[in-house]
C-alpha positions as CSV (number, residue, x, y, z in Angstrom):
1,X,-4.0,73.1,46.9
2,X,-6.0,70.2,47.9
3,X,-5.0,66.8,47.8
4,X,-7.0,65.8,44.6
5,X,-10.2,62.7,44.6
6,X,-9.5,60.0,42.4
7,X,-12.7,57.9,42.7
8,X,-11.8,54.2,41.1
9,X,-15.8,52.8,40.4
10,X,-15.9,48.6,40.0
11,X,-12.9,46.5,40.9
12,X,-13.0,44.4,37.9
13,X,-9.6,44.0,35.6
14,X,-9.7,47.5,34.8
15,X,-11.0,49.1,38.3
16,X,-8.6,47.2,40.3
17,X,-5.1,47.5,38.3
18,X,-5.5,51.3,37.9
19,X,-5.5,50.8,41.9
20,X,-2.8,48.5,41.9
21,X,-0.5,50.3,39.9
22,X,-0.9,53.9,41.7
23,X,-0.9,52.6,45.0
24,X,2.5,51.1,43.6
25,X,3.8,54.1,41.8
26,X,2.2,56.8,43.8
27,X,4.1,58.6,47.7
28,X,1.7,58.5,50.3
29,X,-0.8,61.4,50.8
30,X,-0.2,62.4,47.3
31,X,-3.5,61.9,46.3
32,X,-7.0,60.6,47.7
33,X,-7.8,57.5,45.7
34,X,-11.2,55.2,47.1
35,X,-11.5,52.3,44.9
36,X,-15.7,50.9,45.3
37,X,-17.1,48.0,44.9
38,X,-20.5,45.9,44.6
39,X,-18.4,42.8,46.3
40,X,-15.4,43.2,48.8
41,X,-13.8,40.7,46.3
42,X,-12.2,40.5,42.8
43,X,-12.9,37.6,40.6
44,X,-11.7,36.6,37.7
45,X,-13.8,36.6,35.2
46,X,-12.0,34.5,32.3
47,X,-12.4,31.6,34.9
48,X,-16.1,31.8,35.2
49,X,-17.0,29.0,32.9
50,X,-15.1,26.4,35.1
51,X,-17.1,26.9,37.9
52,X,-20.5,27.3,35.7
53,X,-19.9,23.6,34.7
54,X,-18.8,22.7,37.8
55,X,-15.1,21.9,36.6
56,X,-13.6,24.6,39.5
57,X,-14.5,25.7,42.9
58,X,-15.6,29.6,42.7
59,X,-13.5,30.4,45.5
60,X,-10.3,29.9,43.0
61,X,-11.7,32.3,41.1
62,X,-12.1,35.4,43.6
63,X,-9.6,36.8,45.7
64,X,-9.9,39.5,48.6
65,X,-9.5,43.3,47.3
66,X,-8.4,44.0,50.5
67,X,-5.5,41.7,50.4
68,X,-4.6,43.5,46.8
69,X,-4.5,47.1,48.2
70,X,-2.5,49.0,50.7
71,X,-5.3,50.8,52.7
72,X,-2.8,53.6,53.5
73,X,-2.7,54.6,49.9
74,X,-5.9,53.2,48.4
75,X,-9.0,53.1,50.4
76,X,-11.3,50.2,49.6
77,X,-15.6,50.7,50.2
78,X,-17.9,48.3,49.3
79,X,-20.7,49.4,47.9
80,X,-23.5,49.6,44.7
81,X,-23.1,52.4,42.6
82,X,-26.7,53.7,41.7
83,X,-26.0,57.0,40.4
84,X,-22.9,59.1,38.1
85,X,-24.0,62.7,38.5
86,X,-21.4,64.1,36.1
87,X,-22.1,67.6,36.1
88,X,-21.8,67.8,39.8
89,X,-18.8,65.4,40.4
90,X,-20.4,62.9,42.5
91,X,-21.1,59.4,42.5
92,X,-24.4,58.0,44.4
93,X,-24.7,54.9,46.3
94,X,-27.1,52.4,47.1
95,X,-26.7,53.4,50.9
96,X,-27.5,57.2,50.0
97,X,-23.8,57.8,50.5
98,X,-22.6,60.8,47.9
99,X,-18.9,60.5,46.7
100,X,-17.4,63.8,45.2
101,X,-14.3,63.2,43.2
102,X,-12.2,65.1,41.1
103,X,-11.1,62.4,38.7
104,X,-13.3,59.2,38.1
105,X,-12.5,56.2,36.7
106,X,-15.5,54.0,35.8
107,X,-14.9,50.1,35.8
108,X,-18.2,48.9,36.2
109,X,-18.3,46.1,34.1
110,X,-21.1,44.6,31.6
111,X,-24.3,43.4,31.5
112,X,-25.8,40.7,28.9
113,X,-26.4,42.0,25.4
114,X,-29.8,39.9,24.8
115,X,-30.5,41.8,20.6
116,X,-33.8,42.2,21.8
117,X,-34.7,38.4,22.1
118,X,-38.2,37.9,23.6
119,X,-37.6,35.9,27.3
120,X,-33.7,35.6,27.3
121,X,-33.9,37.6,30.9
122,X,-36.5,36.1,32.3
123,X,-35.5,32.6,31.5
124,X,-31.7,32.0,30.8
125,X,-29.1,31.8,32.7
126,X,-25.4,34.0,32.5
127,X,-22.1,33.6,33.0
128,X,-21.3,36.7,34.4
129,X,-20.3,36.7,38.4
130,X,-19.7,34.2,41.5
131,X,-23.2,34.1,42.4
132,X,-24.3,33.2,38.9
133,X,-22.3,30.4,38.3
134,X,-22.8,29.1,41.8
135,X,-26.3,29.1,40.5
136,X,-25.6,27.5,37.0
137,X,-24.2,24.7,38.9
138,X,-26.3,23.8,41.7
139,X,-29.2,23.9,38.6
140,X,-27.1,21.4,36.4
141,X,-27.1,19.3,39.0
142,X,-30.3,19.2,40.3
143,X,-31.6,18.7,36.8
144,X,-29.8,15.3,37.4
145,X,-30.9,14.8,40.4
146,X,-34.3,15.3,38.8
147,X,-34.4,13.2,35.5
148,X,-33.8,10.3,38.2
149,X,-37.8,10.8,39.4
150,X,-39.5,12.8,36.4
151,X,-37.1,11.2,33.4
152,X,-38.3,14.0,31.2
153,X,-35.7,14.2,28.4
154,X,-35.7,18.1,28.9
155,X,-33.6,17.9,32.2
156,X,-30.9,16.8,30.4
157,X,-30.9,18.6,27.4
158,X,-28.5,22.2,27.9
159,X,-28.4,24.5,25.3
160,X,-25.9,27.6,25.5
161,X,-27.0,30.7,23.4
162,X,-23.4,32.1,21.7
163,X,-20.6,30.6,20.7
164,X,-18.4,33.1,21.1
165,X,-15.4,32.9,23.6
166,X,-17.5,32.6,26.9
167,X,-20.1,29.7,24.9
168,X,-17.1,27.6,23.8
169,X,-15.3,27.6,26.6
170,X,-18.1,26.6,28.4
171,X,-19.3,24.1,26.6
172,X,-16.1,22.0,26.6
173,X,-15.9,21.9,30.5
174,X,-19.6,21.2,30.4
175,X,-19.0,17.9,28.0
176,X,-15.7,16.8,30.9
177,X,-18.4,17.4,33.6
178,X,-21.4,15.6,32.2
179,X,-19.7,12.0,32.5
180,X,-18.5,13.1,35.9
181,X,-22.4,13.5,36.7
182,X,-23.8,10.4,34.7
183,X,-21.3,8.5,37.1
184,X,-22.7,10.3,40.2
185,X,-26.7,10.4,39.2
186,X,-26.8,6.8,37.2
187,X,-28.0,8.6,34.5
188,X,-26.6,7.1,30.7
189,X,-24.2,9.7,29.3
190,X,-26.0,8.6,25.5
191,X,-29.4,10.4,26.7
192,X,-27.6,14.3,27.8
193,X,-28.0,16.5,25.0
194,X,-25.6,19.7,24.6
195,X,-26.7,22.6,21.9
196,X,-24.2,24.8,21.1
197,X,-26.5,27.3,19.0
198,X,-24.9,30.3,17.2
199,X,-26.7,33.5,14.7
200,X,-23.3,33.9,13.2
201,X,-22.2,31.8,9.9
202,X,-19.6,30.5,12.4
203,X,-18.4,30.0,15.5
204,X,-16.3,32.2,17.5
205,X,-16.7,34.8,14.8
206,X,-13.5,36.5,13.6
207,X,-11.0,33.7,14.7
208,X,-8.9,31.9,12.5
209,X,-11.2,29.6,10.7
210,X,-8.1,26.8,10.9
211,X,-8.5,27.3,14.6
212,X,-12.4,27.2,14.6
213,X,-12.2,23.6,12.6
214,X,-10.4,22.4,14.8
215,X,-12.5,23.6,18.1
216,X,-15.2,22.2,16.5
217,X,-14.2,18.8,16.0
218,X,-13.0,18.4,19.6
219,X,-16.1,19.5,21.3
220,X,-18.5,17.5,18.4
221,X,-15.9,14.5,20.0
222,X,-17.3,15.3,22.7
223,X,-20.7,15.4,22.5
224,X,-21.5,18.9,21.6
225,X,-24.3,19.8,18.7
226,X,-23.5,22.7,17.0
227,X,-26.6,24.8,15.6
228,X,-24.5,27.6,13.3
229,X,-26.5,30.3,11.3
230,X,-29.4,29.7,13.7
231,X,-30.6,32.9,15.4
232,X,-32.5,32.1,18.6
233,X,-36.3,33.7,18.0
234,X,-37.2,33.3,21.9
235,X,-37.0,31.8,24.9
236,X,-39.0,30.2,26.7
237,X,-40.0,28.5,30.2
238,X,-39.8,25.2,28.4
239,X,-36.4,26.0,26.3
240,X,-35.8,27.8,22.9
241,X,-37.7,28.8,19.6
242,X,-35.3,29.0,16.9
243,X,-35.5,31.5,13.5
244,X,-36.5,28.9,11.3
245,X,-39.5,27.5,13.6
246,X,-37.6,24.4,15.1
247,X,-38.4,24.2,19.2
248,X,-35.7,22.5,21.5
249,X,-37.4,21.7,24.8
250,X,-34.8,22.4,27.6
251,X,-34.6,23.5,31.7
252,X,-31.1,25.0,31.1
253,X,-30.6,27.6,28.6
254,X,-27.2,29.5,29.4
255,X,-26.8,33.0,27.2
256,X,-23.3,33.7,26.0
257,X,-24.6,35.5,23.0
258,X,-22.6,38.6,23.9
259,X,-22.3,41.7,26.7
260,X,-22.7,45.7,26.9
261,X,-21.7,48.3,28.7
262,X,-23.1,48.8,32.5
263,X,-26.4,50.9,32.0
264,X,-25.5,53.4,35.1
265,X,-23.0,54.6,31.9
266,X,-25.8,55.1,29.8
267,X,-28.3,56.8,32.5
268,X,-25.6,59.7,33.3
269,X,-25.8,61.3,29.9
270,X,-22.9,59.5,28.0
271,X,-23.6,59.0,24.9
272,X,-22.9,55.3,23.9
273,X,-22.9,52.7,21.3
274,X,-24.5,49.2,23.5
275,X,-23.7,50.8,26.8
276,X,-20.0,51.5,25.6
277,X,-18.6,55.2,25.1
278,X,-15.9,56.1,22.3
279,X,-13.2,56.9,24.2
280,X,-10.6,59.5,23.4
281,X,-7.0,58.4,23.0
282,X,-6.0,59.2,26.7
283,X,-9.6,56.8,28.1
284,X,-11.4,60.0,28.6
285,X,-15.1,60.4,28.3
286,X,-15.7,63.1,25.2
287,X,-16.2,66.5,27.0
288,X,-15.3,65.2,30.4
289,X,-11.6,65.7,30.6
290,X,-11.9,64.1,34.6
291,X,-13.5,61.0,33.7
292,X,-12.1,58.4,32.5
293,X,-13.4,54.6,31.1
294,X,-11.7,51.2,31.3
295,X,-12.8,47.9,30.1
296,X,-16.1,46.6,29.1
297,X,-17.4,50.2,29.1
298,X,-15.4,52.0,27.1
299,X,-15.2,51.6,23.1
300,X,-11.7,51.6,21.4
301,X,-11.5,51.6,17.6
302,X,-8.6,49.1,16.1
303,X,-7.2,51.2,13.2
304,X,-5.7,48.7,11.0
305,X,-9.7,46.9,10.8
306,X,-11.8,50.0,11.3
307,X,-13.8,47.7,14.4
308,X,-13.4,48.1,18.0
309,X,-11.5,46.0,20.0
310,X,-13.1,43.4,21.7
311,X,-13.9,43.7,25.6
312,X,-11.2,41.4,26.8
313,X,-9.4,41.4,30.6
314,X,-5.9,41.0,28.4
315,X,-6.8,44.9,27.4
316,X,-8.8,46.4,30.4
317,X,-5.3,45.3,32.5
318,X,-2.8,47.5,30.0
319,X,-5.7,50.4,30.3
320,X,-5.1,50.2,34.3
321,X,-1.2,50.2,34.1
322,X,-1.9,53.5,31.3
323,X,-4.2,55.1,33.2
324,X,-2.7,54.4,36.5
325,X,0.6,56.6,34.7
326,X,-1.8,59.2,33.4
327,X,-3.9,60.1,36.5
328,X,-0.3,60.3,38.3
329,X,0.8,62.6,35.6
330,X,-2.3,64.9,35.8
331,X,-1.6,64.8,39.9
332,X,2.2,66.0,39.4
333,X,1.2,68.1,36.4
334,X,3.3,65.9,33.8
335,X,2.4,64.7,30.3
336,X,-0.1,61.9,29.7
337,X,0.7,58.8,27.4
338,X,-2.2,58.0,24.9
339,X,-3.3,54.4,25.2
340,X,-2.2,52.1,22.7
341,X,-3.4,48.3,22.9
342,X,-0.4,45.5,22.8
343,X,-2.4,42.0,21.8
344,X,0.1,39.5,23.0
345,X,-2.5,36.2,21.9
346,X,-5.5,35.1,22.2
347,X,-6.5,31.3,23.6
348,X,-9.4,29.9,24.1
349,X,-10.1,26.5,26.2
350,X,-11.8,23.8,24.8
351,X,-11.7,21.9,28.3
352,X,-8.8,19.2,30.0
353,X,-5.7,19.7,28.3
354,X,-7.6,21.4,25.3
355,X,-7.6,24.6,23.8
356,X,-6.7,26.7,20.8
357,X,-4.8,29.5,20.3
358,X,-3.5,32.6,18.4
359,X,0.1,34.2,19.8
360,X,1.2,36.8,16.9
361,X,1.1,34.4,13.4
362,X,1.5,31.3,15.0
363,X,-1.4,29.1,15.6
364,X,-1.5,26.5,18.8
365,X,-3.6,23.7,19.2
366,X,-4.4,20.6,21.8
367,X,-1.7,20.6,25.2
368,X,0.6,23.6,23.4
369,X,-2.4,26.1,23.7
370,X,-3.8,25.0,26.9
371,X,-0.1,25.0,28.4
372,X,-0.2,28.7,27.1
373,X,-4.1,29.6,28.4
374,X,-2.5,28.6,31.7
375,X,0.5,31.3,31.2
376,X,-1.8,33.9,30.5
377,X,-3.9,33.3,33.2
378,X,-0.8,32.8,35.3
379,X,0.7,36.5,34.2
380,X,-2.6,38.2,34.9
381,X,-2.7,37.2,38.5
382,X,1.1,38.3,38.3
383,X,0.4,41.8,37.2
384,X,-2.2,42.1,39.6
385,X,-1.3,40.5,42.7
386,X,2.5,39.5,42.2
387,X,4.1,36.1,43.2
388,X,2.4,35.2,46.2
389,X,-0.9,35.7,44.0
390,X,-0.2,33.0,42.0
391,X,1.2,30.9,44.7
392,X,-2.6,30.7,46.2
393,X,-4.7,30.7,43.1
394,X,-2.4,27.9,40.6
395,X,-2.6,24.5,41.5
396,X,1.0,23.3,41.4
């Protein structure tokens, strides 16, 4: 028998620890695995808002895949996935190349969810790789830059769509950077505006309303406007039209209102709920038994609430280390392990030495849940990279 294909598709937290974990687990020449990529890098995407705001340099938050991987055992290609012909078994890329496989996992990420909102491609930013926060930041500042010649209020008025996670998050490293950049540009911190503007009745919908409160009142300290139940309408080259008429003239509108699946998902004939497919209990694809789905792409229902889980890196790592187990299993012809999510917590920053925080019942707040956001992140590079990992990515 052949040695079988096991065709790894997007090296995002998903992608790259079912990778990881077989190249660990797995004797060499025991099966074919080729892990491609858009980028010959992995970056962490629950860092991304640091170096939107300008809080982080985005080389901390990427690291070599090649440096990850064992090239003996896991072959690494960079390249653009255009094409998931299913029924054949092959993968196009952007370069022509074909890729047959006999098991594929697809990792490719997410794209932003906009709910239909007339201009929110064309004219707002998104948190959502390297390149796009290199260019959030380079636009913050040369807003500053300009208000110095044009002083048209606008320039310093920043409004983030979503106040989710990725919106709050951002937001309070935004408000730590924006006296950083008063300082540098001579510009009076009392005329930057930040809008925090959110459909939802609340923000960071779901969470611990406690929690929320309190997130709330730090970032208001700080000079952040919250707009709740406010649906954006459109936007718009001069800013945003809100549902109830109101018009906030802006040159930085950032959309954190939310993410789908990758549409290459969608285009091969899976059938999907906003880009994401329903996974079976083993990650599978329904009717594919060879094709598997990790992390923003694939749809997991939580029992106990009857809603999926959210799209979070803490959950697309435990599907690698599953799945990792499973496709071995499959190779050797063992038994496969269903997937079952472990939620150890969930933090959120709130910017310096801020944050809040959910671990099991207890509730953190201020330094205690920013001490733990730094342990999570700190495990996560663990798992994926061991010691040395965190060695070159914590700042001691």
């Amino acid at each position: 028998m052949s040695t079988p294909k096991i065709l790894i598709l997007g090296a995002g937290y998903g992608g790259l620890m079912t990778a990881v974990r077989l190249q660990k687990q797995m004797n060499y020449n025991e099966a074919d695995v080729l892990l491609v990529n858009k980028h010959d890098y992995h970056y962490f995407t629950t860092w991304l808002h640091e170096p939107a705001a300008g809080t982080k340099d985005p080389d901390q938050c990427r690291i070599g895949i090649e440096d990850l991987l064992d090239t003996r055992k896991v072959r690494f290609k960079k390249g653009t996935v255009t094409e998931i012909k299913k029924d054949e078994k092959k993968v196009l890329l952007e370069s022509g190349e074909e890729l047959a496989y006999d098991y594929l996992v697809i990792g490719l990420g997410s794209e932003p969810e906009t709910f239909g909102i007339q201009g929110l491609k064309e004219h707002a930013f998104s948190i959502r790789s390297i390149n796009s926060v290199r260019q959030i930041r380079e636009h913050i500042e040369y807003c500053f830059a300009k208000y110095k010649m044009e002083k048209r209020p606008e320039l310093l008025t920043f409004i983030v769509g979503g106040a989710g996670f990725t919106g709050i998050e951002f937001v309070g490293e935004l408000s730590d950077r924006v006296p950083e950049l008063c300082k540098e540009f001579d510009v009076d911190p009392s005329l930057v505006k930040i809008y925090n503007i959110e459909a939802a009745p609340t923000v960071l919908p779901g969470f611990d309303p406690e929690l929320v409160n309190y997130a709330m009142e730090v970032l208001s300290r700080k000079g952040v406007t919250f707009k709740i139940n406010t649906p954006i309408k459109e936007c718009t080259p001069e800013g945003v039209v809100l549902a109830d008429g109101e018009e906030i003239k802006s040159s930085t509108v950032v959309w954190t209102g939310g993410v789908r699946g990758n549409s290459i998902i969608e285009k091969a004939g899976f059938e999907t709920m906003r880009g994401r497919v329903k996974v079976d209990p083993y990650l599978r694809a329904p009717g594919h038994d060879e094709v598997f789905i990790v992390g923003d792409g694939a749809l997991i229902i939580n029992e106990e609430t009857n809603r999926p889980y959210p799209p979070t890196a803490q959950i697309a790592i435990q599907q690698g280390e599953n799945l990792a187990q499973n496709l071995l299993a499959l190779v050797r012809g063992g038994q496969m392990k269903p997937f079952v999510p472990h939620i150890k917590g969930t933090v959120a920053s709130l910017g310096k030495g801020e944050a809040i925080g959910l671990v099991g019942d207890k509730k953190l707040y201020g330094s205690t849940a920013a001490l733990m956001k730094k342990i999570i992140d700190n495990r996560s590079l663990y798992i994926l990279g061991g010691l040395s990992l965190v060695l070159k990515k914590v700042k001691l």
